[in-house]
FIKOLLO-252072 format. One line per field, with one value per residue (C-alpha): residue number from 1; residue in three letters; x, y, z. Coordinates in steps of 0.2 Angstrom, whole numbers. Last residue first. Layout:
<voses>
nr <- [NUM / ...]
rest <- [ALA / ...]
east <- [X / ...]
north <- [Y / ...]
up <- [Z / ...]
</voses>
This chain:
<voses>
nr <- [342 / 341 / 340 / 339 / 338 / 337 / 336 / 335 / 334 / 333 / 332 / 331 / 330 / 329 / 328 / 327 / 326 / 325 / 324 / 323 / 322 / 321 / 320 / 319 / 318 / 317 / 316 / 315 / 314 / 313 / 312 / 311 / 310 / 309 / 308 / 307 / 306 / 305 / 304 / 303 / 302 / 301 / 300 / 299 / 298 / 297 / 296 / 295 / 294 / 293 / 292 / 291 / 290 / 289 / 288 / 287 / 286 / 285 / 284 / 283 / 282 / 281 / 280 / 279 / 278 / 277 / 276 / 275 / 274 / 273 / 272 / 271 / 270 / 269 / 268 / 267 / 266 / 265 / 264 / 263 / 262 / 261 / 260 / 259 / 258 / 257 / 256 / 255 / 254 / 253 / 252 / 251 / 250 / 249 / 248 / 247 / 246 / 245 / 244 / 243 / 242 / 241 / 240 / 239 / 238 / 237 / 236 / 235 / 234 / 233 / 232 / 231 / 230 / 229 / 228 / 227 / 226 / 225 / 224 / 223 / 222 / 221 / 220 / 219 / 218 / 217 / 216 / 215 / 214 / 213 / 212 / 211 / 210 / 209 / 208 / 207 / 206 / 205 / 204 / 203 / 202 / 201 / 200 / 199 / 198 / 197 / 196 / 195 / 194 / 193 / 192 / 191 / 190 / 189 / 188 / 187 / 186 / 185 / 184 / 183 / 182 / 181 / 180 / 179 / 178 / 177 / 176 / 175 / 174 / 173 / 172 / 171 / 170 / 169 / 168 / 167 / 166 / 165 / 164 / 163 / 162 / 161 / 160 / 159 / 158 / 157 / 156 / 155 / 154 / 153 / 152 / 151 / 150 / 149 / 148 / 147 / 146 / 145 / 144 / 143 / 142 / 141 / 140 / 139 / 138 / 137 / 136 / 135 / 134 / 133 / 132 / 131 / 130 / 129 / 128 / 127 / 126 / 125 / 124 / 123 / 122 / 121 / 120 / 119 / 118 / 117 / 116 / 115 / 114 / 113 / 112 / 111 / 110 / 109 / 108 / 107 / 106 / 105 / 104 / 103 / 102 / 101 / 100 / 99 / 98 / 97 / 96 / 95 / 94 / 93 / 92 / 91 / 90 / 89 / 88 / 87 / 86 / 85 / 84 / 83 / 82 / 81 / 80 / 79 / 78 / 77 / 76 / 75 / 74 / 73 / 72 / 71 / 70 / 69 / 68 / 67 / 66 / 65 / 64 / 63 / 62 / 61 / 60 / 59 / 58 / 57 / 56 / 55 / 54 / 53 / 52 / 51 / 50 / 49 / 48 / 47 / 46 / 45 / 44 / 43 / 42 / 41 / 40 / 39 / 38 / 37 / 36 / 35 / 34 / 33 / 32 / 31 / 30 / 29 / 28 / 27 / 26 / 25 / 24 / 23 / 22 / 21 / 20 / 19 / 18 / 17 / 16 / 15 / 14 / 13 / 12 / 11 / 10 / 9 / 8 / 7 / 6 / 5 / 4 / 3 / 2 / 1]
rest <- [UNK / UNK / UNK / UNK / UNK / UNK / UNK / UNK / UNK / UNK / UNK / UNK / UNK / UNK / UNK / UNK / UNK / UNK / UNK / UNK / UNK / UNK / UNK / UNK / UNK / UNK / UNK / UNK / UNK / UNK / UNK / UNK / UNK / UNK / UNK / UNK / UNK / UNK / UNK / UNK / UNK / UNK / UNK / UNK / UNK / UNK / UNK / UNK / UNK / UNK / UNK / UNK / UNK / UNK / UNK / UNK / UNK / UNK / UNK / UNK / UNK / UNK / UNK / UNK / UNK / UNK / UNK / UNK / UNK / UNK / UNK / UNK / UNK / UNK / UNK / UNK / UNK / UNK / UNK / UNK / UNK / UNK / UNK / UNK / UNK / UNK / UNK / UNK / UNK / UNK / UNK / UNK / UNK / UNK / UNK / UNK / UNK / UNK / UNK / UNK / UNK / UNK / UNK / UNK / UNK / UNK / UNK / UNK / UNK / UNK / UNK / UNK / UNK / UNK / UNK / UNK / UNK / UNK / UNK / UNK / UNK / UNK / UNK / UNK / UNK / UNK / UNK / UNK / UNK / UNK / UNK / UNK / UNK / UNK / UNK / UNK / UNK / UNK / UNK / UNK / UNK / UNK / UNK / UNK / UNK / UNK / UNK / UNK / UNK / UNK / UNK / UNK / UNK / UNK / UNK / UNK / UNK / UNK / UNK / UNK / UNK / UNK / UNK / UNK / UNK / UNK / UNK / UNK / UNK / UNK / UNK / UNK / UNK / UNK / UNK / UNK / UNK / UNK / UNK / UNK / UNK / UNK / UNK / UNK / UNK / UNK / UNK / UNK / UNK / UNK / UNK / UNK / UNK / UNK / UNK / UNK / UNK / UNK / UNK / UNK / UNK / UNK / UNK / UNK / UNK / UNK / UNK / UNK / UNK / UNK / UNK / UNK / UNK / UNK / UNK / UNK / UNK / UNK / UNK / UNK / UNK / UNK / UNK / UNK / UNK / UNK / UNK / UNK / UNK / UNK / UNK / UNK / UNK / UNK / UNK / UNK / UNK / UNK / UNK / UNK / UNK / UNK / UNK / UNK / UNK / UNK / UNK / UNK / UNK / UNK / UNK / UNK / UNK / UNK / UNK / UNK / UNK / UNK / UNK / UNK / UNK / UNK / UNK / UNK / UNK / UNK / UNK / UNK / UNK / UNK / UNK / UNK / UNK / UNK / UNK / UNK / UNK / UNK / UNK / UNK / UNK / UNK / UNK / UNK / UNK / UNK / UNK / UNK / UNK / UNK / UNK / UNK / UNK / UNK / UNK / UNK / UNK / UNK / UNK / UNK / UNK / UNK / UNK / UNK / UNK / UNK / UNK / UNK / UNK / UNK / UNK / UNK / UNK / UNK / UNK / UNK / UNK / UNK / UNK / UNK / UNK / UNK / UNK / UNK / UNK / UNK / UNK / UNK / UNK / UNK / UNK / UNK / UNK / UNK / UNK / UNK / UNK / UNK / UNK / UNK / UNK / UNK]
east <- [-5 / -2 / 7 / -7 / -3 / -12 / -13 / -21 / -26 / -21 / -21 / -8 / 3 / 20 / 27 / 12 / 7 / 26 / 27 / 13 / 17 / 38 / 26 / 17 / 26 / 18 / 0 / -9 / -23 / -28 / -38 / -42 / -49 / -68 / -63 / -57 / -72 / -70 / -87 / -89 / -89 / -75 / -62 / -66 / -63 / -46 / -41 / -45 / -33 / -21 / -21 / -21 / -4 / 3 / 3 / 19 / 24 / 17 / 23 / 22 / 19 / 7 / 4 / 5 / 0 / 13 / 27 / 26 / 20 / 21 / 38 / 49 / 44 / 48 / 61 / 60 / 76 / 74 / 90 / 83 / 65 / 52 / 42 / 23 / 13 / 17 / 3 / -2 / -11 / -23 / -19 / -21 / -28 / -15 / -15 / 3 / 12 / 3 / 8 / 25 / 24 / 16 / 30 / 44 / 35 / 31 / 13 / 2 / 2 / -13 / -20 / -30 / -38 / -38 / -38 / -53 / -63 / -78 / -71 / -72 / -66 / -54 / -48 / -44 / -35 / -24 / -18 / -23 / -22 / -6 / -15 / -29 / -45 / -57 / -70 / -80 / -70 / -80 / -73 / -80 / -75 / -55 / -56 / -59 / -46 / -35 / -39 / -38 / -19 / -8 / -19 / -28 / -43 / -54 / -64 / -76 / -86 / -75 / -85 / -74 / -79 / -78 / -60 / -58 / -61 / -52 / -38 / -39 / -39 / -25 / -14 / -19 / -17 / -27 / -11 / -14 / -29 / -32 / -46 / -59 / -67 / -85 / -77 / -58 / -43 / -31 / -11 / -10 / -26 / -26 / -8 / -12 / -26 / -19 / -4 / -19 / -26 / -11 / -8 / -25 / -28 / -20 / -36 / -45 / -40 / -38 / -57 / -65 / -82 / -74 / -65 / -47 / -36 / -21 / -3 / 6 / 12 / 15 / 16 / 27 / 40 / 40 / 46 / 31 / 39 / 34 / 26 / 22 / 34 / 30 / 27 / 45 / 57 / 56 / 45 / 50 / 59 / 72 / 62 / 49 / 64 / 70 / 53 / 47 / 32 / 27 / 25 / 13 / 24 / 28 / 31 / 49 / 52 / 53 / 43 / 30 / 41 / 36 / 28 / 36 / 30 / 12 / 2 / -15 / -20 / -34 / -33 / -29 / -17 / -19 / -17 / -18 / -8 / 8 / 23 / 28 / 29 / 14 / 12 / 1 / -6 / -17 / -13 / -14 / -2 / 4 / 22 / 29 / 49 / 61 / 77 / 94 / 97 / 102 / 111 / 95 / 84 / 79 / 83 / 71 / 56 / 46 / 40 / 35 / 21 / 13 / 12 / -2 / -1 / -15 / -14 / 2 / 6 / 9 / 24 / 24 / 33 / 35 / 47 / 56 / 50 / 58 / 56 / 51 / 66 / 70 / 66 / 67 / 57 / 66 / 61 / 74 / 63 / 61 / 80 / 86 / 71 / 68 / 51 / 49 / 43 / 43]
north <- [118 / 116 / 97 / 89 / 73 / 57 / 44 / 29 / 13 / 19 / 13 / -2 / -1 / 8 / 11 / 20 / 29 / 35 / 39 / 51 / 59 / 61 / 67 / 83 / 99 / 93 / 95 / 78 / 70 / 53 / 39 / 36 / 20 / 28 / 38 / 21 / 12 / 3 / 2 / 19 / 22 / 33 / 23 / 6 / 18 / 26 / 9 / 3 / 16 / 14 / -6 / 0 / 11 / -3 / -7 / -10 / -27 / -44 / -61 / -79 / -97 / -109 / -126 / -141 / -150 / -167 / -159 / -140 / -136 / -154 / -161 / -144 / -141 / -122 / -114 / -97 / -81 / -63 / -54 / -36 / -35 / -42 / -33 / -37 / -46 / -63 / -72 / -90 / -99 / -116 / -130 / -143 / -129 / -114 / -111 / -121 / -107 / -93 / -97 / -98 / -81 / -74 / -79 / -72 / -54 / -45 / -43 / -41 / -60 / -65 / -83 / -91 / -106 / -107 / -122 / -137 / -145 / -138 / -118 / -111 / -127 / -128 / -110 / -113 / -130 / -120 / -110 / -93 / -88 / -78 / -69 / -62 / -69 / -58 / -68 / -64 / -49 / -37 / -19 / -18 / -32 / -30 / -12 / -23 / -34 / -19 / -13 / -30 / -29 / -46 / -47 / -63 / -61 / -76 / -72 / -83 / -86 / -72 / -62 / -51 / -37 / -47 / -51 / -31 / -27 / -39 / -37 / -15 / -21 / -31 / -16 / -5 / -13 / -31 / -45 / -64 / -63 / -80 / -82 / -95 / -96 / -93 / -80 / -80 / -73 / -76 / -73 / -62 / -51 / -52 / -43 / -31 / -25 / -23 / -14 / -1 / 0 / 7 / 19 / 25 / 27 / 46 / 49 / 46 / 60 / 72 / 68 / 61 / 67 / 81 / 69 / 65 / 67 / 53 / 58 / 41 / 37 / 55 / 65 / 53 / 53 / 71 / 74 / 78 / 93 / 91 / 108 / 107 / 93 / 76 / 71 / 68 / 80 / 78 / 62 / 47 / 38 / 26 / 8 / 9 / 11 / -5 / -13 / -26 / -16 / -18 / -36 / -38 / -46 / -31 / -21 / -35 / -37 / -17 / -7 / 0 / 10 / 8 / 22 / 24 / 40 / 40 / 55 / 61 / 75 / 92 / 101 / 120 / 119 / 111 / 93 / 85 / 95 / 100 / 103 / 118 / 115 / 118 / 126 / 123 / 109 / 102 / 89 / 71 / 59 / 41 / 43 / 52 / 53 / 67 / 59 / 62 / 46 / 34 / 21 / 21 / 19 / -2 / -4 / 11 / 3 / 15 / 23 / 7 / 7 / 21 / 38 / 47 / 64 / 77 / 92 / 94 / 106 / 102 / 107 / 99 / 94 / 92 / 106 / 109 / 113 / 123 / 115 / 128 / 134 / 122 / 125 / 112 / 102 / 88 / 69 / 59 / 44 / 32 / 40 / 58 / 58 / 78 / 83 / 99 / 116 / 129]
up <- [41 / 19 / 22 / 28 / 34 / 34 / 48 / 40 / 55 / 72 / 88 / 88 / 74 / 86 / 68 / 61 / 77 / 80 / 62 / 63 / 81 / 72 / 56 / 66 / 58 / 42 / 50 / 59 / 52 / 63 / 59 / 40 / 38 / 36 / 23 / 13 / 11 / -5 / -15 / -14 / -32 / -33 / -21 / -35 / -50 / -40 / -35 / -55 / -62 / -52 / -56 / -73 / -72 / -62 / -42 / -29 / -24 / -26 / -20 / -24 / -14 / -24 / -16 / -26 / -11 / -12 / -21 / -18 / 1 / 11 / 1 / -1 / 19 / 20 / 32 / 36 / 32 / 37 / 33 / 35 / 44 / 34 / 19 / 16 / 4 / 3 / -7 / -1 / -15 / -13 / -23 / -5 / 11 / 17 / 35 / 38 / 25 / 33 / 51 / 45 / 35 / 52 / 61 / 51 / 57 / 39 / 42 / 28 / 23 / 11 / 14 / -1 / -2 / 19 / 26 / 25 / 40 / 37 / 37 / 55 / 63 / 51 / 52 / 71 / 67 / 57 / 72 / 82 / 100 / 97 / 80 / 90 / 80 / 70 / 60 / 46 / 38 / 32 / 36 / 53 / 57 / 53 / 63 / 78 / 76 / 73 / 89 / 97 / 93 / 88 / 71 / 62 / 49 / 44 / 27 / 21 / 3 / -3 / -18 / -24 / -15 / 0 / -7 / -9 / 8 / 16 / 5 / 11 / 28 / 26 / 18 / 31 / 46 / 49 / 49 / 41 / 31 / 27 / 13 / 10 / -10 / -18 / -30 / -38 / -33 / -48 / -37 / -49 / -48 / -28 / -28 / -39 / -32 / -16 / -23 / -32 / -16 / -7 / -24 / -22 / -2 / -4 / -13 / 1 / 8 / -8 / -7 / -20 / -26 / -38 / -47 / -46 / -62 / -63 / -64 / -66 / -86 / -94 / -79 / -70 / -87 / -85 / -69 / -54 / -43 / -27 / -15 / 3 / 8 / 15 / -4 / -8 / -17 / -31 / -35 / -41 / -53 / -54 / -45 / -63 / -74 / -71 / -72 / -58 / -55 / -74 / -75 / -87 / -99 / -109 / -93 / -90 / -105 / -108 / -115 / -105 / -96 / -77 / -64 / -46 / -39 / -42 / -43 / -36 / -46 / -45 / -59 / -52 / -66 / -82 / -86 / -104 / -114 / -104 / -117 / -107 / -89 / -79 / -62 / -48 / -49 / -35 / -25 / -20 / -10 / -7 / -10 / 7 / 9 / 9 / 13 / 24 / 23 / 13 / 24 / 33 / 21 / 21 / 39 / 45 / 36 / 44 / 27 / 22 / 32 / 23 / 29 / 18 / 10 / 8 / 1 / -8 / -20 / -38 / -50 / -66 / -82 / -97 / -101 / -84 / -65 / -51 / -35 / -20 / -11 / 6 / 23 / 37 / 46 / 56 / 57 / 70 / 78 / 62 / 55 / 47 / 38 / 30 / 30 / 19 / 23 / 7]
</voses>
C-alpha cells in the first residue's frame, strides 16, 4: 500500500509499505477520506521523530475483522480516533479523559495518510464510531476537530445570551463560531490576519469580521455597549493573539486557549488586572473524549454544523506536500482533505 511518510513540513515522500496485518480484536480499515489538521505542521513538535506517518482525522470502511469483533463488521463504514483514554484512571474518572496516560500512547498504525491503518483493540473498543449513511466520509473527517471544539466550550461553561472573541478564523475558529451561534452567542466578533478567512468567518455566523492588525479592545467595545468579550477563544497560536485575548476579556469573563504556540513561547500576564482584581478565568482544552465524539458526529448528522461547506480542496495521497503547503501557508484554504484510494 502507498503511505505518506513525513520527513519534515516541506519533505513528504510516498512510499510503499505491506498492508498491516491485524490481531484478535482488532481492525483493518481503509481510508477514504483523511483530513490534514493544523497540528500536522507543527514541524517543531515532530521533528526529532521523524520519519512519521501522520493523519488522525479520518474515515473508512473496514475491511478486515480480527476475531473477538462483535460490534463492527466489515464494509461498516467508521470514522476512528487515534487517541482514546481508559476510563479508569484519576485522571478519566474526573472527567478529564484527554489528559489520560493511555490516551497520548495509542494511535493508529500506521497513520491515516496511508491507504489502509490498522485500528488496535483498545481504539476499537473506546474510539471506532459507525457513520450513517447521510454522512459523508468528508465531513466525517470534521468529527474529531469538532469534538476538540466541543470540548473546549463545555469546560470553559459557555452559556447562552453571552459575547464571544474569536481570536483566529481556520478550522478550529470557524468551528467555535459555529458552535457558539449554536449555542446561543448573543454576539460573536471574529479576528484573522487573512481577508479570506474573514470571509469564510461571516459566512459561518460570526457578527463581525475584523483583520486582526486593525483590531483592539476598544474595537469590541464599541461593538458590545461598552463591555469586553465574556468569552474569548484563541485559535491562533502567534504570542500576540494570546495578548490580544488576555486585554479583550470583560470582569468574570473566561479566555480559553485553544491552539499550540511555536516551541518556547512565553507572555507575561498582569497577576493584579487578570486574577486578583477581575477574577478572570484563563484555561486550556486539548483533544475530545469518547462523548464529545459522540456529540460532533450527532451535531455533523443533523446539519446543524456546516462542515461540507468548509472543506476547500481535495487532493489524492500523492498530493500532501500541495496539502501541507495550503494548511501551513493559512491563507486560501480552510479543510484540505486527502483521499488516500486516488
Amino acid at each position: 500500500m502507498r503511505v505518506a511518510v513525513y520527513y519534515s513540513n516541506k519533505d513528504i515522500r510516498i512510499e510503499e509499505r505491506p498492508k498491516p496485518r491485524i490481531g484478535e480484536g482488532e481492525l483493518l480499515v481503509k481510508v477514504e477520506a483523511s483530513g490534514i489538521c493544523g497540528t500536522d505542521c507543527l514541524e517543531w513538535y515532530r521533528i526529532n521523530r521523524v520519519p512519521l506517518v501522520l493523519g488522525h482525522e479520518i474515515a473508512g470502511v473496514i475491511v478486515e475483522v480480527g476475531k473477538g469483533v462483535r460490534r463492527l463488521k466489515a464494509g461498516d463504514r467508521v470514522s476512528v480516533s487515534h487517541h482514546v483514554p481508559c476510563g479508569e484512571c484519576r485522571f478519566c474518572l474526573d472527567g478529564h479523559e484527554t489528559v489520560c496516560d493511555m490516551l497520548r500512547k495509542t494511535n493508529f498504525d500506521p497513520g491515516g495518510f496511508s491507504e489502509y491503518v490498522r485500528i488496535p483493540k483498545i481504539n476499537v473498543e473506546k474510539g471506532t464510531y459507525l457513520i450513517p449513511k447521510s454522512v459523508s466520509f468528508e465531513e466525517a473527517t470534521f468529527i474529531e476537530p469538532l469534538a476538540c471544539v466541543i470540548r473546549g466550550q463545555r469546560l470553559m461553561r459557555f452559556s447562552k445570551g453571552k459575547t464571544v472573541l474569536v481570536i483566529g478564523s481556520g478550522i478550529s475558529g470557524l468551528l467555535h463560531i459555529q458552535l457558539a451561534r449554536l449555542n446561543g452567542a448573543k454576539r460573536i466578533v471574529a479576528t484573522d490576519l487573512v481577508e479570506y478567512r474573514l470571509k469564510a468567518a461571516q459566512k459561518f455566523g460570526t457578527d463581525y469580521a475584523i483583520k486582526a492588525n486593525e483590531y483592539s479592545p476598544e474595537t469590541f467595545k464599541d461593538l458590545n455597549g461598552g463591555y469586553l468579550a465574556d468569552f474569548v477563544i484563541i485559535s491562533a497560536g502567534a504570542t500576540s493573539a494570546i495578548e490580544q485575548g488576555l486585554k479583550s476579556v470583560e470582569r468574570s469573563g473566561t479566555i480559553l486557549v485553544f491552539a499550540a504556540t511555536d516551541k518556547g513561547a512565553e507572555i507575561p500576564i498582569s497577576i493584579n488586572d487578570i486574577f486578583w482584581r477581575n477574577e478572570v478565568t484563563i484555561m486550556s482544552s486539548y483533544a475530545g473524549s469518547p462523548q464529545d465524539h459522540i456529540e460532533a458526529l450527532k451535531l455533523i448528522r443533523s446539519k446543524k454544523i456546516n462542515v461540507y461547506d468548509m472543506i476547500t480542496h481535495r487532493l489524492g495521497l500523492a498530493e500532501i506536500q500541495e496539502g501541507f503547503r495550503l494548511v501551513g501557508e493559512a491563507r486560501e484554504s480552510i479543510k484540505v482533505i486527502l483521499e488516500p484510494g486516488r
